[in-house]
C-alpha positions as CSV (number, residue, x, y, z in Angstrom):
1,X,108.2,134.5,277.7
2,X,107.9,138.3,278.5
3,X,106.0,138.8,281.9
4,X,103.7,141.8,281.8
5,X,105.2,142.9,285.3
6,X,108.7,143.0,283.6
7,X,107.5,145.0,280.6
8,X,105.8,147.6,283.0
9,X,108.7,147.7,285.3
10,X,111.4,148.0,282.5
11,X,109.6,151.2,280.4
12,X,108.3,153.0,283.8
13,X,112.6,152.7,284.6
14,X,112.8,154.3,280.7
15,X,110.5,156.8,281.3
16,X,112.1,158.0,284.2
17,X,115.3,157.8,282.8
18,X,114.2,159.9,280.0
19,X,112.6,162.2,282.0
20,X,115.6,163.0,283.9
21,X,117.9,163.2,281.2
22,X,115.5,165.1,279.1
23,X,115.4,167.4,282.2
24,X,119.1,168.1,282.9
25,X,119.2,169.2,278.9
26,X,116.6,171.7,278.6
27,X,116.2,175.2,280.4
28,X,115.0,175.1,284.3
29,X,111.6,176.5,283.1
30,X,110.7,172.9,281.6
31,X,110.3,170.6,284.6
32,X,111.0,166.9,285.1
33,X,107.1,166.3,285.5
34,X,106.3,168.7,282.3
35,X,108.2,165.8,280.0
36,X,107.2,163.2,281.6
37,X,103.6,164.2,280.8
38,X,105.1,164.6,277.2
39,X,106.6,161.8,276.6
40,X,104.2,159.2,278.6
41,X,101.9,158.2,275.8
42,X,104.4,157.4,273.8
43,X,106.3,155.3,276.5
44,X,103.3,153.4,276.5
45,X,102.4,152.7,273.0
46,X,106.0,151.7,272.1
47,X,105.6,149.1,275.1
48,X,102.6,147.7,273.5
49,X,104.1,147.1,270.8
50,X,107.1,145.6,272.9
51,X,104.3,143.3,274.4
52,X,102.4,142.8,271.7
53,X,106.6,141.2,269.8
54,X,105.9,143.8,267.0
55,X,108.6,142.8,264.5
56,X,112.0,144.3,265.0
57,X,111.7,146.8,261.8
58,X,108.5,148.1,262.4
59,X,109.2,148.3,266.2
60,X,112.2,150.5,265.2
61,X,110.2,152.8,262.8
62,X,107.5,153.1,265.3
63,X,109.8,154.0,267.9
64,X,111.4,157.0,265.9
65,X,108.0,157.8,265.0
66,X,106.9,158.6,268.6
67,X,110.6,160.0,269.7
68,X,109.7,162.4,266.8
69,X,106.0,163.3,268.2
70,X,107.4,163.5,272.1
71,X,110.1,165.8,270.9
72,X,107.2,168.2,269.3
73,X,104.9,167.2,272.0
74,X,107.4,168.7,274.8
75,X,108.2,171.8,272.5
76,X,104.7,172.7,272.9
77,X,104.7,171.8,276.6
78,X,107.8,174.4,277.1
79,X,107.2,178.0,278.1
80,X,110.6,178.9,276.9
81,X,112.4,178.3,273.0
82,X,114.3,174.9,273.4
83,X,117.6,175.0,272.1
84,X,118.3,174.1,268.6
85,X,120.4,170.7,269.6
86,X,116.9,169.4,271.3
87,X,114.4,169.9,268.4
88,X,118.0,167.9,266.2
89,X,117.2,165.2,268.7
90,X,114.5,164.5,267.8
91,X,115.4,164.0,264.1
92,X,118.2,161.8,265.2
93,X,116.0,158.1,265.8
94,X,114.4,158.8,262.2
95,X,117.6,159.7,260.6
96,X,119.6,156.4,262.0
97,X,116.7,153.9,261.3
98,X,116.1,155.4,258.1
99,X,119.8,155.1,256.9
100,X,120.2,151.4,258.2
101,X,116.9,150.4,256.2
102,X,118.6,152.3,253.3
103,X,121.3,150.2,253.8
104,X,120.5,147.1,254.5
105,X,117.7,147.3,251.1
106,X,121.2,148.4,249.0
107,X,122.6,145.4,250.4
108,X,120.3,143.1,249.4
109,X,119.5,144.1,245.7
110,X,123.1,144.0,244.9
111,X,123.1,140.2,246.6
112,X,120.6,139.8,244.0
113,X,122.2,140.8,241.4
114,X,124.0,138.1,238.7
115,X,127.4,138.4,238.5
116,X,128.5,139.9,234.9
117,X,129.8,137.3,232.7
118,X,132.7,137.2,230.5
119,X,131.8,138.5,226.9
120,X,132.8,135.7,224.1
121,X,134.8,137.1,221.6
């Protein structure tokens, strides 16, 4: 069973891992605290959902969902232009999940699919 404590302990460890690596990539002007400010509320909403054993699809959509919002959410935060390979980032989440649903849905209808028979002459 997922503790509470674990879950709290675990996405406080992602957030400040985010934070810092989100803070090493973007200009000096943009400071550690600044994104984590950005990026808290979704670091907390994904971990409800965590808690809360959202399934795996909609936990994975939800997540890109919020990457997506912190990325815009720490644009607006900035006092300088981010560079062009940040605001890609966060694309990058939507664009994986996205093509892994596509993909596993082709996979599936042509499962489905009956097999062509042989055409009597």
């Amino acid at each position: 069973m997922r503790h509470p404590l674990d879950i709290v302990a675990m996405f406080a460890a992602l957030w400040l891992l985010a934070s810092m690596m989100l803070d090493a990539l973007t200009p000096k002007e943009l400071t550690a605290v600044m994104i984590a400010v950005a990026i808290g509320p979704a670091i907390v909403i994904t971990a409800v959902f965590y808690y809360l054993r959202c399934p795996r699809t909609d936990f994975a959509v939800i997540f890109a969902a919020l990457w997506l919002i912190s990325d815009i959410a720490i644009a607006f935060v900035s006092p300088t232009q981010l560079p062009h390979f940040l605001i890609a980032l966060g694309f990058v989440p939507a664009l994986v999940i996205g093509s892994v649903l596509h993909w596993q849905r082709f996979q599936r209808r042509h499962e489905q699919l009956p097999a062509p028979s042989a055409k009597r002459s």
